[in-house]
Backbone as CSV, one residue per row, in Angstrom:
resi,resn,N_x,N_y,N_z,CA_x,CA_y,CA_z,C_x,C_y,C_z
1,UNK,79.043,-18.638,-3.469,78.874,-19.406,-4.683,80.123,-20.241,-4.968
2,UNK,81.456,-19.544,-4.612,82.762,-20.442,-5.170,82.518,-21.529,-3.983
3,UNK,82.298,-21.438,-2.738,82.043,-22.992,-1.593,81.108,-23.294,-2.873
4,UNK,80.198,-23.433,-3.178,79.512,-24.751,-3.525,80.258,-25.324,-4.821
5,UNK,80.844,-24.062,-5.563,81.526,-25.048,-6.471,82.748,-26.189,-6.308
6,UNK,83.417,-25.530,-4.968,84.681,-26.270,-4.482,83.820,-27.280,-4.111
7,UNK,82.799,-27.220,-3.305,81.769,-28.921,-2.846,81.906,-29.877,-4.333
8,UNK,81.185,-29.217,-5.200,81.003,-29.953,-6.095,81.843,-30.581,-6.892
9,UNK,83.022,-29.843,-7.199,84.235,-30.982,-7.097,84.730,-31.827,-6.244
10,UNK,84.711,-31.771,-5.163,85.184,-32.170,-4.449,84.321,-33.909,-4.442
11,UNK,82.576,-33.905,-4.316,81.908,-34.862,-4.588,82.176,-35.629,-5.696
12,UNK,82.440,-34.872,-7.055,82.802,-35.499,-7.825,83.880,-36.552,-8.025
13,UNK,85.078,-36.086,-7.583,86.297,-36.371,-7.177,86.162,-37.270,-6.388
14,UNK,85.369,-37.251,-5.525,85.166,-38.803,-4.241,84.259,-39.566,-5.374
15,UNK,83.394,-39.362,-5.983,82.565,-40.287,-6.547,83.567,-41.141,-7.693
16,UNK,84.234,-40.471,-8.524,85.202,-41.258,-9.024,86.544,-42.101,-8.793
17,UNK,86.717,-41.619,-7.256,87.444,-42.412,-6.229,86.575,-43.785,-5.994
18,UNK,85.578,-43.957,-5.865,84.503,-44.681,-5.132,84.430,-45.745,-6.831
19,UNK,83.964,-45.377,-8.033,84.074,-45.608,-8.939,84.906,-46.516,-8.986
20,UNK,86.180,-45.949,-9.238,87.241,-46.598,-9.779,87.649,-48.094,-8.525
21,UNK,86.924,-47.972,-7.384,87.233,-48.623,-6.279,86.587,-49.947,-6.628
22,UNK,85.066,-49.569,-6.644,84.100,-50.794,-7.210,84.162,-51.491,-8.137
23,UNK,85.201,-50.953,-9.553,85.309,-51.702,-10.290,86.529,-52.820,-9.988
24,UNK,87.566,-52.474,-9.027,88.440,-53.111,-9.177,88.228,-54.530,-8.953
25,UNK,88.513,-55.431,-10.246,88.724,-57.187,-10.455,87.198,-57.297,-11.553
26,UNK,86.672,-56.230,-11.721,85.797,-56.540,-12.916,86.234,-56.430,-14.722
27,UNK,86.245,-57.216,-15.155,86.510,-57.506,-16.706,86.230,-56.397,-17.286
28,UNK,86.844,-54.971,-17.497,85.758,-53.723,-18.348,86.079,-54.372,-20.262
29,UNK,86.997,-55.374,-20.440,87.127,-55.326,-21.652,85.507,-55.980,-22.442
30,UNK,84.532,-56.236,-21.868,83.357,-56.510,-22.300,82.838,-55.700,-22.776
31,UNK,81.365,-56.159,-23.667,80.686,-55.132,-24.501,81.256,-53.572,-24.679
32,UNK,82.287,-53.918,-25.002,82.642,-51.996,-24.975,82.378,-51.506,-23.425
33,UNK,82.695,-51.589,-23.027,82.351,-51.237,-21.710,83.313,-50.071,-21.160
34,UNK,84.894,-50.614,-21.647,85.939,-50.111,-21.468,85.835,-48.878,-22.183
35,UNK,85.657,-48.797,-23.292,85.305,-47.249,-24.178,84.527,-46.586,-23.786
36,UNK,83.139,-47.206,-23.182,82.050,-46.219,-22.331,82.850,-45.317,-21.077
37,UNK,83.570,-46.523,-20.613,84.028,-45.928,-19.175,85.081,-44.854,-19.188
38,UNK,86.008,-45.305,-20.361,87.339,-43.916,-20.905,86.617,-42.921,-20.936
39,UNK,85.074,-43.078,-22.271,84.902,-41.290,-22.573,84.622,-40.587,-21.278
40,UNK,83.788,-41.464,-20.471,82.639,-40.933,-19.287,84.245,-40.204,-18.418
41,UNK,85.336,-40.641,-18.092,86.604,-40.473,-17.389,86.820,-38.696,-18.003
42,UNK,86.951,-38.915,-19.390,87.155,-38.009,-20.336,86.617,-36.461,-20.146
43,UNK,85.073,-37.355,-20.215,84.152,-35.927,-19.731,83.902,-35.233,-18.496
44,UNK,84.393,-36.200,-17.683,84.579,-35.867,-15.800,86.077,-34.522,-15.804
45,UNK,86.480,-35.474,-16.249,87.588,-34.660,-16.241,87.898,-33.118,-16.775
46,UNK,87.093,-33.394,-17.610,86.573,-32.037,-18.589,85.815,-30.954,-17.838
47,UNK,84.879,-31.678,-17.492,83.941,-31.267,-16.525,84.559,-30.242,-15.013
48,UNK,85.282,-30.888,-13.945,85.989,-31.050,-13.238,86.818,-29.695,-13.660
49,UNK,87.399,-29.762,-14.599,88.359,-28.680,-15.527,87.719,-27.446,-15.612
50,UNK,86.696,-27.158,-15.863,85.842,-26.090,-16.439,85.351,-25.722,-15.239
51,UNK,84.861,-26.542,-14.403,84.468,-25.867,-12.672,85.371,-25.322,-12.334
52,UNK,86.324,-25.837,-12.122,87.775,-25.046,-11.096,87.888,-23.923,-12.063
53,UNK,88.067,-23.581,-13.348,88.306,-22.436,-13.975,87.132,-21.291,-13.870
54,UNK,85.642,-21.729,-13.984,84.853,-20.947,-13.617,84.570,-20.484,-12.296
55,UNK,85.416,-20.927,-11.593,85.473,-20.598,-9.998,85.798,-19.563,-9.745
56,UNK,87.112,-18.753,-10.373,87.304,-17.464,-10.415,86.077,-16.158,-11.210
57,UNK,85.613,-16.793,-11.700,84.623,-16.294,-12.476,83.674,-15.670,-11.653
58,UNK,83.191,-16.918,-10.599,81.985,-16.934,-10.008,82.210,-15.875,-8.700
59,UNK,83.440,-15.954,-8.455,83.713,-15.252,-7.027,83.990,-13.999,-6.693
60,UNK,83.235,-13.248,-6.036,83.032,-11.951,-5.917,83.814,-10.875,-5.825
């Protein structure tokens, strides 16, 4: 169970690598866009945070 959680950060972590890649030279200061994209950062991170801590949890 702790491998799939280490996967799943780990995807995450590339997906916001990949993220942050695609945006680069796009304007985020539009429609709020930039505030969407902070919280969403916010909650990854959060997210991300709470896996690695429940990892010990999960492991036998």
């Amino acid at each position: 169970m702790a491998h799939q959680v280490d996967r799943v950060v780990d995807d995450l972590a590339t997906s916001l690598v990949q993220l942050k890649e695609s945006m680069h030279g796009m304007p985020i200061n539009r429609n709020g866009f930039k505030a969407a994209h902070d919280r969403m950062g916010r909650a990854m991170g959060t997210l991300i945070t709470e896996l690695t801590d429940a990892r010990t949890a999960i492991t036998p």
